[in-house]
C-alpha positions as semicolon CSV with decimal commas, in nm:
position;residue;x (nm);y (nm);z (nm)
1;X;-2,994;2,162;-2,121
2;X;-2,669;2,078;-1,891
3;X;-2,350;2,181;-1,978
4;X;-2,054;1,963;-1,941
5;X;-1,723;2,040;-1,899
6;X;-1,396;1,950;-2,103
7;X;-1,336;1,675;-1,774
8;X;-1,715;1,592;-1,741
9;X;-1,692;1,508;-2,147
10;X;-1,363;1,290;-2,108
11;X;-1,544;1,135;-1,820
12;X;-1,878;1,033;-1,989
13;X;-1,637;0,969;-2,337
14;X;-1,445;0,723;-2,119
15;X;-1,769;0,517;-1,986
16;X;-1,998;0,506;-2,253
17;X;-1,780;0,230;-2,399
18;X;-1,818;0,011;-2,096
19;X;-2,077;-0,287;-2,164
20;X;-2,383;-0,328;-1,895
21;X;-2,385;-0,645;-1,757
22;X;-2,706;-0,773;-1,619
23;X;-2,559;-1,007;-1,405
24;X;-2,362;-0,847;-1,110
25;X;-2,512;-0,809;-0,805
26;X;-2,427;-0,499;-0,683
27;X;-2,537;-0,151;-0,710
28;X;-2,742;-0,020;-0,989
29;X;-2,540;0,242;-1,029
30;X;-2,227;0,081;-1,142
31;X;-2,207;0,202;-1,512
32;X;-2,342;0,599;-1,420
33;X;-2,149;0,865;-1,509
34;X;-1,914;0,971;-1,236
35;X;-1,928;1,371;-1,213
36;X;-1,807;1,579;-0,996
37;X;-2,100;1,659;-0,817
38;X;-2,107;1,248;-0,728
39;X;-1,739;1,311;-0,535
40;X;-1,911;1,626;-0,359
41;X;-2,215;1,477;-0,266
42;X;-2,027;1,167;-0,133
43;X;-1,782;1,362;0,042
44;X;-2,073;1,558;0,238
45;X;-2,271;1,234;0,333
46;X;-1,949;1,054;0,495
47;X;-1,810;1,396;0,654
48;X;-1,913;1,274;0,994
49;X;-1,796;0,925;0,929
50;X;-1,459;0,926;0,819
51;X;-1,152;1,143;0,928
52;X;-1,073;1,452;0,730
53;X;-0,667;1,299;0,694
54;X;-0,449;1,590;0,756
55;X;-0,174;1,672;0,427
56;X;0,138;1,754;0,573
57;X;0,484;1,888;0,444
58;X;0,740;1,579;0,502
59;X;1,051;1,584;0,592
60;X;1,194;1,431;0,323
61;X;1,150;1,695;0,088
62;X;1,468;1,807;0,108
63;X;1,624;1,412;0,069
64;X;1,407;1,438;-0,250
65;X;1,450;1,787;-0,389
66;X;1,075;1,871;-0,421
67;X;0,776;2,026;-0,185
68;X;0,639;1,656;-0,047
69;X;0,303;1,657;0,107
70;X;0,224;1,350;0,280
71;X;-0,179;1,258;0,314
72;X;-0,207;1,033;0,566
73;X;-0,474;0,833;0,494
74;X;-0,312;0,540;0,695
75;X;-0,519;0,738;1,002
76;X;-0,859;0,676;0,959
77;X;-1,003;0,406;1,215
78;X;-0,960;0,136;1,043
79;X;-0,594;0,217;0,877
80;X;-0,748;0,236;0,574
81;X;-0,851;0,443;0,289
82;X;-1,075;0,232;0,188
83;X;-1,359;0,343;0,470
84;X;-1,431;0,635;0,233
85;X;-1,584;0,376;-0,041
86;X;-1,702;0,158;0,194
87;X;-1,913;0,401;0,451
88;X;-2,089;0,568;0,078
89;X;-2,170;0,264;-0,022
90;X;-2,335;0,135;0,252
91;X;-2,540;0,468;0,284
92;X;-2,634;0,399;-0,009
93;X;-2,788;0,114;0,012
94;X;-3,191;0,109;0,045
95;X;-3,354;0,079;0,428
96;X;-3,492;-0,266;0,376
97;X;-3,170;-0,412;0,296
98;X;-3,021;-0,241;0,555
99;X;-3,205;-0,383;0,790
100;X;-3,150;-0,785;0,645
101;X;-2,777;-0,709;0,659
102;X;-2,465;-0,697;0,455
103;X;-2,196;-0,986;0,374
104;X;-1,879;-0,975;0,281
105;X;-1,593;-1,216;0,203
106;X;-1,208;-1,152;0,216
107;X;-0,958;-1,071;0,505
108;X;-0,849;-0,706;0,313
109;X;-0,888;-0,388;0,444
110;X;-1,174;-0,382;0,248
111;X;-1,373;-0,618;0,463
112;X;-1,265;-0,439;0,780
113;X;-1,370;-0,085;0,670
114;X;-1,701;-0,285;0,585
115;X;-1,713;-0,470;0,966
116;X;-1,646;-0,136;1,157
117;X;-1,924;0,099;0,943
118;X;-2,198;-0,162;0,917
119;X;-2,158;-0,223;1,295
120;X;-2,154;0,140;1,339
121;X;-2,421;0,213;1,130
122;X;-2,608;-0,060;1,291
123;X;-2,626;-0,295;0,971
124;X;-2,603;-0,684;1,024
125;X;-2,226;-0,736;0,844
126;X;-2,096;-1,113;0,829
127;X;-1,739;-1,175;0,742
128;X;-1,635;-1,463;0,544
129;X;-1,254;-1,545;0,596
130;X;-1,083;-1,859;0,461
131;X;-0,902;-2,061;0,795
132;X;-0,560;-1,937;0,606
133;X;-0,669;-1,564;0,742
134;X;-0,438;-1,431;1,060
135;X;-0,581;-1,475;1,389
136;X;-0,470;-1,111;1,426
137;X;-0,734;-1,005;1,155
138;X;-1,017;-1,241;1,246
139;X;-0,981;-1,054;1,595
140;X;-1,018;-0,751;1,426
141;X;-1,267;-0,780;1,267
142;X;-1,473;-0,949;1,573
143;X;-1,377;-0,610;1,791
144;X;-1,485;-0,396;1,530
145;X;-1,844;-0,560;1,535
146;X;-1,896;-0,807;1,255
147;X;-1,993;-1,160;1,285
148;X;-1,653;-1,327;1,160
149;X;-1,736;-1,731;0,988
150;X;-1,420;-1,893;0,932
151;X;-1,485;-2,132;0,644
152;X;-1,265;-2,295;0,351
153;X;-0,903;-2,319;0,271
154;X;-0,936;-2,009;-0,010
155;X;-1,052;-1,708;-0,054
156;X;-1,254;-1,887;-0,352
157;X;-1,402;-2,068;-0,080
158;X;-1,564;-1,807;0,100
159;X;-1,631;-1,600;-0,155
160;X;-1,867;-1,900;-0,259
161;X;-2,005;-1,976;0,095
162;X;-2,076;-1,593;0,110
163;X;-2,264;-1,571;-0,210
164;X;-2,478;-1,860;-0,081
165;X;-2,543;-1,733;0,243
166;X;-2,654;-1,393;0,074
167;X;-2,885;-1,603;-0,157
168;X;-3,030;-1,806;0,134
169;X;-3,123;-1,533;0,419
170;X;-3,145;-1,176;0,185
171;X;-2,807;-1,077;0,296
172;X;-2,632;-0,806;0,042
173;X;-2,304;-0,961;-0,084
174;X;-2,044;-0,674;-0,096
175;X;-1,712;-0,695;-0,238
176;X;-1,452;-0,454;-0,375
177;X;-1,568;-0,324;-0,716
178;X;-1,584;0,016;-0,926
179;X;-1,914;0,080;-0,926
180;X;-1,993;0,479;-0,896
181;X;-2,062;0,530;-0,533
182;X;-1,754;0,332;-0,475
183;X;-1,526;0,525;-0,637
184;X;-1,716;0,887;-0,571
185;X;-1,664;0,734;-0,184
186;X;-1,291;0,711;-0,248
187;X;-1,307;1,021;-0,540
188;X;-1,320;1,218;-0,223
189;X;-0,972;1,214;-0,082
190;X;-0,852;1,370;-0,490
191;X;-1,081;1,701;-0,333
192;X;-0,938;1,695;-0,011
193;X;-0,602;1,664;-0,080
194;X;-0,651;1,977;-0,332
195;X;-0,801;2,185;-0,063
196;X;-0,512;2,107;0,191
197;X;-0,268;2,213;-0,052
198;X;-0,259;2,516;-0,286
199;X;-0,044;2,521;-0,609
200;X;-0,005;2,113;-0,681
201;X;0,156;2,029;-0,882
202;X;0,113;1,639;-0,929
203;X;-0,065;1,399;-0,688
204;X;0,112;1,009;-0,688
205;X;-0,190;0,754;-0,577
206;X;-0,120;0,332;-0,505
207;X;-0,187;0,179;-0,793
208;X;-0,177;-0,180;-0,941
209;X;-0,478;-0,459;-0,866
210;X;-0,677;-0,216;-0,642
211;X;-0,719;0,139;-0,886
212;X;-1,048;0,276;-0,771
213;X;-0,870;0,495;-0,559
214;X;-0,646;0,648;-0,833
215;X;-0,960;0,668;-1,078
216;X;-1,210;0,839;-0,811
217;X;-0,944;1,106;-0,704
218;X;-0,813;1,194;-1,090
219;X;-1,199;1,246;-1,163
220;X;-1,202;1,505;-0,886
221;X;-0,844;1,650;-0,932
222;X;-0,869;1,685;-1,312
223;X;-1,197;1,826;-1,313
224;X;-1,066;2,091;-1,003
225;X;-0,748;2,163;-1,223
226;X;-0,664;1,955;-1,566
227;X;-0,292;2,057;-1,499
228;X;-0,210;1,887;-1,225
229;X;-0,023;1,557;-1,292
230;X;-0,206;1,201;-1,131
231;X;0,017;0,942;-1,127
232;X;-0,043;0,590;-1,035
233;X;0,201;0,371;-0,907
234;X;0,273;-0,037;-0,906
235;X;0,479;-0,327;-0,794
236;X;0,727;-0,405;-1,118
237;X;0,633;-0,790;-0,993
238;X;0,282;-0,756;-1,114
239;X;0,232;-0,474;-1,333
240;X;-0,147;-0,551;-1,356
241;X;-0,277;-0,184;-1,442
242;X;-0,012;-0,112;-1,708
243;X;-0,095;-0,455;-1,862
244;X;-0,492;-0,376;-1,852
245;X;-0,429;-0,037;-2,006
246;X;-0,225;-0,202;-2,289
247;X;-0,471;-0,478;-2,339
248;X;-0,800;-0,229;-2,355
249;X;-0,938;-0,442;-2,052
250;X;-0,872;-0,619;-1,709
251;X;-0,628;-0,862;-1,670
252;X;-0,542;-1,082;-1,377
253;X;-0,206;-1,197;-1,287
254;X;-0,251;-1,504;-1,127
255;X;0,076;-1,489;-0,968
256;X;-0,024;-1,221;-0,686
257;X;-0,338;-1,308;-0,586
258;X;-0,265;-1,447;-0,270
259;X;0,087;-1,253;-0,200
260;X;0,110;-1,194;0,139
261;X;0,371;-0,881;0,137
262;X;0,174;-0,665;-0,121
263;X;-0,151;-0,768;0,025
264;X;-0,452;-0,495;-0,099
265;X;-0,194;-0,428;-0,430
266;X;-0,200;-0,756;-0,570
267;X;-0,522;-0,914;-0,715
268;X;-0,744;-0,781;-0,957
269;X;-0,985;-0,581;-0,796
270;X;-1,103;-0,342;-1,058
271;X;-1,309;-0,322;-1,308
272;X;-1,377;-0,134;-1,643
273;X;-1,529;0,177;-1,515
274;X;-1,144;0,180;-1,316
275;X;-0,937;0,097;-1,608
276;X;-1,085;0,334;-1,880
277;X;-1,114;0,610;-1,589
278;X;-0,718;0,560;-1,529
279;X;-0,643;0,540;-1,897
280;X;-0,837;0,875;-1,976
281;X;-0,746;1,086;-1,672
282;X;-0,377;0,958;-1,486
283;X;-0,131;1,119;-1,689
284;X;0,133;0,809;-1,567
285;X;0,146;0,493;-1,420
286;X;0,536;0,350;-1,317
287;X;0,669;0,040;-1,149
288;X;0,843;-0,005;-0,873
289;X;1,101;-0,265;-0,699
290;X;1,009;-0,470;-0,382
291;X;1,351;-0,367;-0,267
292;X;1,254;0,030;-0,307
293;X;0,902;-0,033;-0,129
294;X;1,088;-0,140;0,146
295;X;1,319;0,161;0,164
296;X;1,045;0,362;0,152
297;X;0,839;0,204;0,472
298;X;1,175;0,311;0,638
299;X;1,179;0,631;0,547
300;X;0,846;0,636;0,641
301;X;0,881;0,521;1,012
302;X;1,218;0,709;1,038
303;X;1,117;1,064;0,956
304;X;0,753;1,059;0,960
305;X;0,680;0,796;1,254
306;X;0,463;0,641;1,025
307;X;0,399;0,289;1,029
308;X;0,253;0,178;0,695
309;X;0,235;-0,185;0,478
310;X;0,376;-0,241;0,070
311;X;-0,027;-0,024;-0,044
312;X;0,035;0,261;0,173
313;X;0,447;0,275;0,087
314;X;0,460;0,262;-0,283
315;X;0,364;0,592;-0,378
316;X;0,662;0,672;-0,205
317;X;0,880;0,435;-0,394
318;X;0,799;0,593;-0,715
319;X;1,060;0,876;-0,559
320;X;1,331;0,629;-0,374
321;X;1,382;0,446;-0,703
322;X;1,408;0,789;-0,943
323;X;1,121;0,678;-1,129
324;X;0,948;1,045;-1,148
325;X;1,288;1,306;-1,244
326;X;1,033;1,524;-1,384
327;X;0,895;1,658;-1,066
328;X;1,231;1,805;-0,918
329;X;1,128;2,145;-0,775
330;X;0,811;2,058;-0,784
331;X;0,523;2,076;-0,508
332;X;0,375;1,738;-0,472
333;X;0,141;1,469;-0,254
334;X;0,159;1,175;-0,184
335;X;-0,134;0,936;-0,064
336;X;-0,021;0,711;0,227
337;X;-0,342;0,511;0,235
338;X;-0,313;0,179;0,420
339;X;-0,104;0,122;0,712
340;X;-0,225;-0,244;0,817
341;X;0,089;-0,406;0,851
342;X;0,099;-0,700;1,085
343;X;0,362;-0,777;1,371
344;X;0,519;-1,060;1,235
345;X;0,582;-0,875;0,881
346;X;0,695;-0,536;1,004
347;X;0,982;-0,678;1,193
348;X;1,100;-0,869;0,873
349;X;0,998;-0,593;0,652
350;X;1,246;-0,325;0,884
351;X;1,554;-0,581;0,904
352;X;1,543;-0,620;0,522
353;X;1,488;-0,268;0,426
354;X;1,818;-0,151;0,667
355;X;1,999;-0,456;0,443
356;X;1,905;-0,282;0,182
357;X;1,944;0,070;0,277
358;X;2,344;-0,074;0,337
359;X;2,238;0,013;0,728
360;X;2,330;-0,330;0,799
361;X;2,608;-0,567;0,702
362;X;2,763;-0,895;0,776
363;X;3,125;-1,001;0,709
364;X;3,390;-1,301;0,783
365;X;3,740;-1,306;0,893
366;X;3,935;-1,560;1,007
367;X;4,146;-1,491;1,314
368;X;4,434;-1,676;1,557
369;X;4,299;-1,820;1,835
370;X;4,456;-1,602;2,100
371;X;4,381;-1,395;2,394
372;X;4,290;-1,066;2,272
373;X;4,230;-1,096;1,881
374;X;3,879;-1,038;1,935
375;X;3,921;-0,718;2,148
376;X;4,148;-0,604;1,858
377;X;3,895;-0,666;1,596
378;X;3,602;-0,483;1,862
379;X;3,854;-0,192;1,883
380;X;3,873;-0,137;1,524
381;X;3,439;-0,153;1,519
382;X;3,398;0,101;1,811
383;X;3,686;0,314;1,640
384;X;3,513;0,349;1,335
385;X;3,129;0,366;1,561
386;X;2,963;0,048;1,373
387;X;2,739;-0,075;1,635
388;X;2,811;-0,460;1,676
389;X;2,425;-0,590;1,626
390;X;2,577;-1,005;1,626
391;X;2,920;-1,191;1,668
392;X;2,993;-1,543;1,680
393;X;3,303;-1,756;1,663
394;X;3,351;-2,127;1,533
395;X;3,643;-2,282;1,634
396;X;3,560;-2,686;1,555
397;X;3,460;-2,691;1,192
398;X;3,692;-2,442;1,059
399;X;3,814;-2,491;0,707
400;X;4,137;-2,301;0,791
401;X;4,439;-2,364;0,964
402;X;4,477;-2,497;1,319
403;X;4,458;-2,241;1,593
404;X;4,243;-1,999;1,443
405;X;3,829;-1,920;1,449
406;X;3,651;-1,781;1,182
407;X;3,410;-1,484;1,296
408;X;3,122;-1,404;1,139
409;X;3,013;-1,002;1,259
410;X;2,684;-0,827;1,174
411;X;2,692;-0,505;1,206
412;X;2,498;-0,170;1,202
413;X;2,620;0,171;1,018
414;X;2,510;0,514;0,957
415;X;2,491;0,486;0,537
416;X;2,601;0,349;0,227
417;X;2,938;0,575;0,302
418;X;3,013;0,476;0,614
419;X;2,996;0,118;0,556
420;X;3,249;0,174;0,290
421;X;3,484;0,346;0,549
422;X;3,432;0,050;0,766
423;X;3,508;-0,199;0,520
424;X;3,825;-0,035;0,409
425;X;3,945;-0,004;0,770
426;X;3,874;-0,389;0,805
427;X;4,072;-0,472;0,490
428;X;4,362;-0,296;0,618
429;X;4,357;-0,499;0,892
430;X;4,244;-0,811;0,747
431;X;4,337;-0,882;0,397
432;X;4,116;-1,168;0,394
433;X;3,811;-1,035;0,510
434;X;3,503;-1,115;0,329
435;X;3,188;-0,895;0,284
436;X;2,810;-1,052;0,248
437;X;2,682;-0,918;-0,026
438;X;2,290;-0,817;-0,019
């Protein structure tokens, strides 16, 4: 006879509730039992196929007053976590079908950790992307080997054209789930993360539509040491996990399906193996701002060169917005998981976090139109060293009196204090002077 453990016991406790369905088609294995020996076993079949992430003190420990180790998940190929889940699963999967192929239909980091294993594993792999889908992630996909079919205006479109084409030539029809070798697959960064770094004392994972990651890695932290604190975190906008926990099952906020910003966070993407995982083994799941993931991709690219999108920079957040007091002092990682942020978005992204971050501002003044006002007012900006990002002038439809211009100056600063110092060295100068407010 086996012998569970306490963890083992909380993890069968936590499943045997879950119904079976009969009609999902995906792996048998769905409703097992995730042990530990799963996460191990998974973790030594995709040892050659994913990188071991390094977990590495950050810099802004001391900003934070606690020990901050940073797993950088954002490094594997494919900028994703999710290649751990993906390359098990497709392992697992039986020669013959193998062989016929795999299909899969979304434009998530999900489907690309899909195209580049099946291609490297030499499986057949069709991606099904609505015509909404960047051209940057359609060519993507196509470089990292799959056979990319643009096709409907949704993602309910292709999800249906993909299901059809599985039924019609054999293909298997993947998509993000919780099924066990999924979440052993991803159950393995919770051991690595625990080897990398001794005495933890709480591990913060992305939470909210996509959990499998937070569920797989508590199963192999809490079973490694029950005293170590796994917390997930979410966006505040759609609080989807903390929702599904109070309600006993999933729930899907229609609202963020399609958000473009949050991406991999928003939509439901778990299941009940996921959500009675999470509310047996993560010890805390918090919301966060938009406005403090933001910060927190700064931070990110400022002191740990890290380029990352709203999944891998919300784990983060948890700390910019004061959300987790409790671990002051404390020695604690962080999973950075996904950093597939494209072009267009990290240049908005940046300019809106530094808004934020009161790195930027913008004010008005009005001044008399004379030679030399505006050398005066440039004088006063170089004295105080605000670095002049914008100025323009409007001289014909002024509200004000005749002979002057109204300016409107953005401007960069060092911090929250020395845009105050600017502003009160403006104000002595120009009583009028007023301040956009973010």
């Amino acid at each position: 006879m086996k012998i569970l453990s306490r963890n083992e016991e909380l993890l069968r406790d936590a499943l045997s509730r879950i119904p079976q369905s009969s009609s999902r088609s995906s792996l048998s294995s769905c409703n097992k039992l995730i042990r530990f020996e799963d996460i191990s076993a998974a973790a030594f079949k995709i040892q050659c196929g994913v990188q071991k992430t390094p977990c590495m003190y950050s810099r802004l420990s001391k900003q934070y007053g606690m020990d901050i180790y940073l797993k950088k998940e954002f490094l594997q190929y494919t900028g994703s976590v999710k290649e751990r889940g993906v390359l098990y699963l497709l392992t697992s999967l039986p020669q013959d079908q193998q062989r016929k192929g795999v299909i899969v239909a979304s434009d998530s980091n999900f489907s690309m950790a899909v195209a580049y294993h099946a291609s490297e594993l030499r499986i057949p792999v069709f991606v099904i992307m609505s015509t909404s889908t960047s051209l940057a992630r359609v060519k993507m996909c196509r470089e990292y080997g799959a056979m990319v079919i643009s096709y409907g205006t949704t993602a309910k479109d292709s999800q249906k054209h993909a299901r059809r084409l599985a039924q019609e030539n054999g293909y298997f029809y993947l998509e993000e789930e919780d099924s066990a070798v999924y979440l052993s697959g991803l159950g393995t960064v919770g051991l690595e993360v625990y080897e990398q770094v001794p005495k933890l004392d709480a591990v913060i994972f992305p939470a909210g539509g996509h959990c499998g990651l937070l569920a797989g890695s508590a199963a192999a932290l809490k079973h490694l040491n029950p005293h170590i604190s796994v917390i997930g975190v979410e966006s505040e906008s759609f609080p989807v996990l903390q929702q599904s926990l109070k309600a006993g099952h999933p729930i899907e906020d229609q609202a963020c399906s399609n958000h473009h910003f949050y991406g991999d966070v928003s939509g439901l993407r778990f299941g009940s193996n996921s959500l009675q995982l999470t509310g047996k083994l993560v010890d805390k799941v918090v919301a966060v701002r938009e406005e403090d993931i933001l910060i927190s991709m700064l931070r990110l690219l400022e002191y740990e060169r890290a380029t990352v999108d709203a999944e891998g920079a919300i784990g983060l957040a948890a700390l910019v917005a004061g959300k987790l007091p409790e671990l002051k002092g404390k020695r604690v990682a962080i999973v950075i998981c996904s950093g597939n942020l494209e072009l267009h978005l990290l240049q908005q992204c940046i300019v809106r976090a530094l808004t934020l971050d009161n790195r930027v501002c913008r004010f008005f003044l009005v001044l008399s139109d004379c030679p030399g006002d505006i050398s005066k007012l440039l004088e006063i900006l170089a004295r105080e060293e605000a670095r002049v990002l914008d100025i323009k002038q409007e001289r014909t439809f002024v509200t004000s009196e005749l002979f002057t211009v109204e300016v409107t100056c953005t401007v960069e600063t060092r911090d929250k204090i020395h845009t105050a110092q600017l502003r009160n060295a403006l104000l002595e100068r120009y009583p009028t002077a007023a301040w956009t407010e973010r």
